[in-house]
FIVO-583117 format. One record per residue (C-alpha): x, y, z; residue in three letters. Coordinates in steps of 0.1 Angstrom, whole numbers, padded with zeros to 4 digits, always signed. Example, Ala and Ser with C-alpha at 12.3 -4.5 7.8 and 13.67 -1.06 7.14 Angstrom:
BEGIN
+0123-0045+0078ala;+0137-0011+0071ser;
# end
This chain:
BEGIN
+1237+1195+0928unk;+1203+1213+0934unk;+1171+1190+0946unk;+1142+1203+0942unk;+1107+1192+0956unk;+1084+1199+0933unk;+1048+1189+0930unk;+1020+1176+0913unk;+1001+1210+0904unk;+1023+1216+0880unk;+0995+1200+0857unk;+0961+1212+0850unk;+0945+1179+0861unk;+0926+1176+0832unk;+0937+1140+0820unk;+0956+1126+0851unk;+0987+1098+0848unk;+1010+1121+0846unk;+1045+1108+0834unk;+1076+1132+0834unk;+1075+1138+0795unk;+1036+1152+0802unk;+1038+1187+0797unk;+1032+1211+0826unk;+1002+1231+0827unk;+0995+1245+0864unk;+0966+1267+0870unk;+0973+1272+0909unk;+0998+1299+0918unk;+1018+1271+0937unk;+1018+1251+0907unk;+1029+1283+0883unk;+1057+1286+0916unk;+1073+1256+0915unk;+1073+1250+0877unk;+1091+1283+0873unk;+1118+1267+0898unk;+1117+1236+0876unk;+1121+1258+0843unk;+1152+1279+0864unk;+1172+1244+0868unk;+1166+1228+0840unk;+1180+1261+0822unk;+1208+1271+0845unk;+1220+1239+0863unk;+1231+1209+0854unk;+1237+1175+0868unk;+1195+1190+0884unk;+1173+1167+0902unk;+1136+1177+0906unk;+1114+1157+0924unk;+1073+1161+0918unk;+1055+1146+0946unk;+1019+1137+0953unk;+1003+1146+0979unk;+1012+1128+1014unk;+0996+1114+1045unk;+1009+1103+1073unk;+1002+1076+1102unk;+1007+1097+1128unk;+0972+1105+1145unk;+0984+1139+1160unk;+0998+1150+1125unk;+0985+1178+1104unk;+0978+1159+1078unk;+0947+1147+1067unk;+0941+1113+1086unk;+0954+1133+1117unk;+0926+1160+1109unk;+0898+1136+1101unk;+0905+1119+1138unk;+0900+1152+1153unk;+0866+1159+1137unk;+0860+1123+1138unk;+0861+1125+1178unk;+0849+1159+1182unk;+0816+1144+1161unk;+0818+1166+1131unk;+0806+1161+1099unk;+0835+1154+1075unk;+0836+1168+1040unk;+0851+1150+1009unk;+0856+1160+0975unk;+0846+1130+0954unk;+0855+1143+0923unk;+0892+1151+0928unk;+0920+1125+0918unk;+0955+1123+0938unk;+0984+1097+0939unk;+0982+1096+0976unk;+1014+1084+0988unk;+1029+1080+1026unk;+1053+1102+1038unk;+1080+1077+1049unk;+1081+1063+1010unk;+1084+1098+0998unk;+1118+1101+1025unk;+1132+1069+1008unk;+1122+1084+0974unk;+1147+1111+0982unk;+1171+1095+1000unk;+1173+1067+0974unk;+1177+1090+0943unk;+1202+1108+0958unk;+1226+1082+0971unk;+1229+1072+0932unk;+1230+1106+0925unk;+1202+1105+0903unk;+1194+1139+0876unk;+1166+1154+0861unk;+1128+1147+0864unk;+1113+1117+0886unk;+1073+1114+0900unk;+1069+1101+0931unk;+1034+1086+0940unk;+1014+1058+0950unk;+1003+1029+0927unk;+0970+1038+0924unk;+0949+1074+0926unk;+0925+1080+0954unk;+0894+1104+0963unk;+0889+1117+0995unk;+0856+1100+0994unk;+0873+1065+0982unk;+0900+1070+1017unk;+0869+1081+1040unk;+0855+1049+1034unk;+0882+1029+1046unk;+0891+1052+1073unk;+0853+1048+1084unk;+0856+1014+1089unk;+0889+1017+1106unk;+0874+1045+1130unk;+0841+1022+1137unk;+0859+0993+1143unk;+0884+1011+1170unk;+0859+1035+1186unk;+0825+1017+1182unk;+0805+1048+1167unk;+0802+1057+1131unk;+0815+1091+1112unk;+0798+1108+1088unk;+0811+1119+1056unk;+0792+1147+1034unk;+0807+1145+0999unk;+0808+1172+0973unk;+0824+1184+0944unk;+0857+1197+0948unk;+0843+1232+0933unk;+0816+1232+0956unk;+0846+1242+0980unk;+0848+1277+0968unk;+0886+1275+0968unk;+0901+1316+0958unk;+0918+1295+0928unk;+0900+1265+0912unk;+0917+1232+0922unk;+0929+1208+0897unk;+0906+1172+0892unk;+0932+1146+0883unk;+0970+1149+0894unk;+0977+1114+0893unk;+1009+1108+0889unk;+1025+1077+0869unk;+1055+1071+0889unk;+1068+1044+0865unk;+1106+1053+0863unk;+1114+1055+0901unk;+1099+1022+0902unk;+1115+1001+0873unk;+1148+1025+0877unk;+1152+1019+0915unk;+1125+0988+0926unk;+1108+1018+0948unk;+1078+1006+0961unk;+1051+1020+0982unk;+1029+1010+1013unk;+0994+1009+1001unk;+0980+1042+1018unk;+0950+1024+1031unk;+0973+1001+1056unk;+0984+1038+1065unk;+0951+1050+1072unk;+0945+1018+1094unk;+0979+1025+1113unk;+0970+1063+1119unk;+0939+1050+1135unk;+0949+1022+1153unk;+0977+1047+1169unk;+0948+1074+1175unk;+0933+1051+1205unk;+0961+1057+1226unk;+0962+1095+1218unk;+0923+1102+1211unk;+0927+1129+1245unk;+0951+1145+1230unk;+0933+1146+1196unk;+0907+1165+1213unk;+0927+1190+1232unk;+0940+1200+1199unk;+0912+1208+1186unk;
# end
């Protein structure tokens, strides 16, 4: 049985809660990518399962993802820049592995979302990982927050990809961790690590 990762850009963004009966509408070539991969199983294979995913962060401070990146400027005592105006269903990495893992062991078919319980800005996260930073490293960061198309992105970015992720939950009790307790972990973990941060950078 084919599983397939798909992702949240298969919308437009222009209304956000996205269920798995919403109808696809990507304007991002990664989006128009992976919905054609969704269109090619739904059409060919049956028994399919196609998982749409928010996008992920991670606790690790010396990950590439973006609490990982925020230490590094963070310590390096850059200015940070977050959209404001952008919408996501943040959701930590280690619940997206149970997602999978879970919906295969019952051998689970066709569409399921997979995000957090509630949608985030980069801006909303900075604040929490600003406190988090202060509080472990005893000096402020400084955020500078725009407008997503301020960016100037080759291909305009979506607003509002939220995901609802309704059926994983009341299908399989999935939960999530709240993403801020992962933003706290990442920095707590980056005190022990912060000379490596730099070095990376």
């Amino acid at each position: 049985k084919p599983i397939f990762i798909s992702s949240d850009t298969v919308f437009d963004g222009d209304i956000g809660n996205y269920s798995e009966v919403s109808p696809p509408n990507p304007i991002l070539t990664y989006g128009r990518q992976k919905y054609e991969v969704e269109r090619f199983i739904k059409s060919n294979k049956r028994g399919g399962l196609v998982i749409r995913l928010a996008k992920t962060v991670s606790s690790g401070p010396l990950d590439d993802a973006i609490f990982g990146l925020w230490l590094r400027d963070a310590l390096s005592g850059r200015v940070i820049g977050c959209a404001n105006d952008q919408f996501q269903s943040l959701i930590d990495v280690d619940n997206v592995v149970e997602a999978i893992w879970r919906l295969a062991e019952n051998d689970a078919e066709g569409i399921y979302h997979v995000g957090g319980d509630r949608k985030w800005t980069r801006a909303e996260l900075f604040e929490v990982f600003r406190v988090e930073f202060r509080e472990t490293f005893g000096r402020d960061v400084v955020c500078e927050t725009c407008s997503i198309r301020d960016l100037k992105f080759a291909e305009a970015r979506p607003l509002d990809t939220s995901l609802d992720s309704t059926r994983i939950r009341r299908e399989y009790d999935f939960t999530t961790t709240d993403v801020s307790e992962t933003c706290r972990s990442a920095v707590s973990a980056a005190a022990a690590v912060s000379e490596n941060l730099i070095s990376m950078d």
